[in-house]
Every structure is written in C-alpha cells, then in structure tokens.
Steps between C-alpha positions, in 0.01 A plus 500: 500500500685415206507711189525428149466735207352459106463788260166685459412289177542158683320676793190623329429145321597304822182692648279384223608174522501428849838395524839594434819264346827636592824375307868596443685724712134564833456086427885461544458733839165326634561151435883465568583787761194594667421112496138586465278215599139393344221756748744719595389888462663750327489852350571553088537922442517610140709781586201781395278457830352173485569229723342156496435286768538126414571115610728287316336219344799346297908506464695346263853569378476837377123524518253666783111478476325674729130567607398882558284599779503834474631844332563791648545864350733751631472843326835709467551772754397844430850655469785350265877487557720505263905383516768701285801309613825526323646140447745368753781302495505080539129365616440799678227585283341184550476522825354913446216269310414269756449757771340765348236206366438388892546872586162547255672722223293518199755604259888442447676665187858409486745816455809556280638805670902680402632287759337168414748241526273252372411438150234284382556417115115497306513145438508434812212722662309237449628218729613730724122640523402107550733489753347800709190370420546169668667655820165724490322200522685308772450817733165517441394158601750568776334803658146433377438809299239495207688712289784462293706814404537600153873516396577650195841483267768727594536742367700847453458794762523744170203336361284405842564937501370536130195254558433716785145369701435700804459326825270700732814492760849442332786450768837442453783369784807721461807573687600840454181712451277671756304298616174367680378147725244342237229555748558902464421440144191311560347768753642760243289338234147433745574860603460638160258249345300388827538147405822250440662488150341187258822414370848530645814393325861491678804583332834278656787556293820275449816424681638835570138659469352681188783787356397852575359533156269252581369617813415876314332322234292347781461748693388742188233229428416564893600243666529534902872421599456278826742322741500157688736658772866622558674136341542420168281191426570241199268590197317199598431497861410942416253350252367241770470732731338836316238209392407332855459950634270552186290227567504607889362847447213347281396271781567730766252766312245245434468439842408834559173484273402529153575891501850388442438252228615533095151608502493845750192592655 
C-alpha cells in the first residue's frame, strides 16, 4: 500500500469534506513517481496518528484528488522517548532522523556539545529544520508509522542543562564511566518503581564522545551511564542502536501483561 502524507489541518477538513486534493511536493510524488492511477488505494497519515484510507479519483500535473473511505485513529504509546543527540558531521544527522522516525522515537533535540564540530548559524535553523522535517516524512510513509517525531532547534548542552526537564529514566552512552547494559537500567527502574519509566531520554554525545565535564554534569543530574558493548560505535549508529534496545524492553515488558505497563498495577 502506498503512502502519502498531508498536515493535520489539510487532514481534519479533508474528513469533513469527503475528499482530499493533494498538490506540490505529495502531488509531485503520487502523480509522477508513484505513477498513481485513477481507483488505485492508498494510505494519507498526518504524521499525529491518523491515517486515511482512500481511492484516487483524479491526477493532473501537480494535482491529486482523492476519495476517503475511511479514518483510522492510532493513540500514542504509553511511554515517550526522547533523543539528545549531539550533531554529527556531513548527513549523518539526517540519516540519525530517518531511523529514529521508523525506529518510533517521539522526540529528537539536536545537541551542541564541547566537541561539536558542527555549527549551525540561526538563520539557518530554519531550513535546516525543513530539511529534517521532510526526511521525517519520507521515513514515515516508508515504514508506515502514524507518528512523526518532534525535532526541535539545536541547541546548546549548557542551556538543554539550565532548562533542565526530568525524564523519568535519563541515560547517557559513554565510554569511560562505569557502566551498565540498558536493560540493567530498565529492571533497576521496575525494581524500584514496580512499573517501566513513562519517559526515557538517551544522551549520545559527539565525535570523540561528550568531555568528562559533561558526563559529571550528567551523571549529577542522574543519568545511568550505559554501554552498547566493548567497540566504539559512530555517534550515529550508538544513537540508532540505544533507540531500537529502548523500544525492545518496552515491547518485551508489554508482553508480559499490563503489570509492566507506564501504568503499574
């Protein structure tokens, strides 16, 4: 099944309509590279759970109508994850974007860290969120999900510190500390609280990880130091990675009943 995507706004008075008109850049992909043909079926998410289930009825140049059949509602999951990644180098970055979104992370907050190569000027936070933006988009009518991340501006690891918000779980890859598998953490935290945490966020740092003073700032704010094993990953594939074993110990405790939910007993 093909999928397409329109914002919530176009969404919500598609439904009251009946129908949805597509143009621009999702006419440009439907018409001319999915070569979308008048009956065929496809899917149209809105990136914040809603998916619609429609027939084409007309294409044009640039232009997509289409009939819906049906909507569909899919409700966020109970716990939230949350990205800290320091900004990498080239289109790494990008490609942290496109696979946490098929990965189902709910949250991505771009990192300036002491050893931040990168530097993204102000005016162009902007386009560059766009850009991340799109590429959110194209992996999400890739994989299927219903949800679209929210990625915020990048900003400062002094000021993410300042603006402190507590994550019920706060984990952070590092090289040199003691530390734990992210699963130890987890039963650590069920142990304690008889449930799994709501909200986890994951610290990755930079090239040549976070600098020491970092990592005690971190840790002070009590964050669990974890490792991915005994080789020193790229900051992107560690992010990848730490995401993909968060999101397996929520589904491996859900399968074990709703006394391991966000919820407890």
């Amino acid at each position: 099944m093909h999928r397409l995507y329109c914002t919530p706004t176009e969404l919500t008075s598609a439904v009251k309509a009946g129908s949805l008109i597509l143009t621009g850049r999702e006419a440009h992909h439907a018409v001319d590279v999915l070569r979308l043909r008048i009956g065929e079926e496809v899917n149209v998410h809105d990136g914040e759970g809603r998916i619609l289930s429609c027939k084409v009825r007309k294409t044009a140049r640039g232009r997509i109508e289409l009939i819906i059949e049906s909507i569909a509602e899919v409700p966020r999951t109970e716990w939230q994850i949350e990205l800290a990644q320091a900004l990498t180098k080239g289109d790494a970055f990008d490609w942290v974007i496109e696979k946490a979104t098929e990965l189902g992370v709910h949250r991505i907050c771009p990192v300036i860290t002491r050893r931040t190569v990168v530097k993204i000027e102000e005016t162009a936070m902007a386009a560059k969120l766009e850009r991340w933006r799109q590429i959110s988009i194209a992996a999400m009518k890739q994989c299927g999900t219903p949800w679209l991340p929210s990625i915020l501006p990048a900003v400062q690891f002094d000021q993410l510190i300042q603006q402190w918000q507590e994550r019920e779980l706060e984990l952070i890859g590092v090289l040199t500390e003691r530390t734990a598998l992210i699963k130890t953490w987890f039963a650590k935290f069920k142990a304690q609280h008889g449930r799994v945490p709501r909200s986890v966020r994951i610290w990755i740092g930079p090239e040549g990880d976070f600098t020491p003073q970092e990592v005690q700032v971190l840790i002070e704010k009590g964050c669990s130091p974890f490792t991915l094993g005994p080789n020193v990953l790229r900051a992107e594939t560690a992010a990848v990675c730490a995401s993909a074993i968060v999101i397996q110990e929520y589904l491996g405790m859900s399968e074990l009943g709703d006394s391991n939910s966000p919820e407890g007993k």
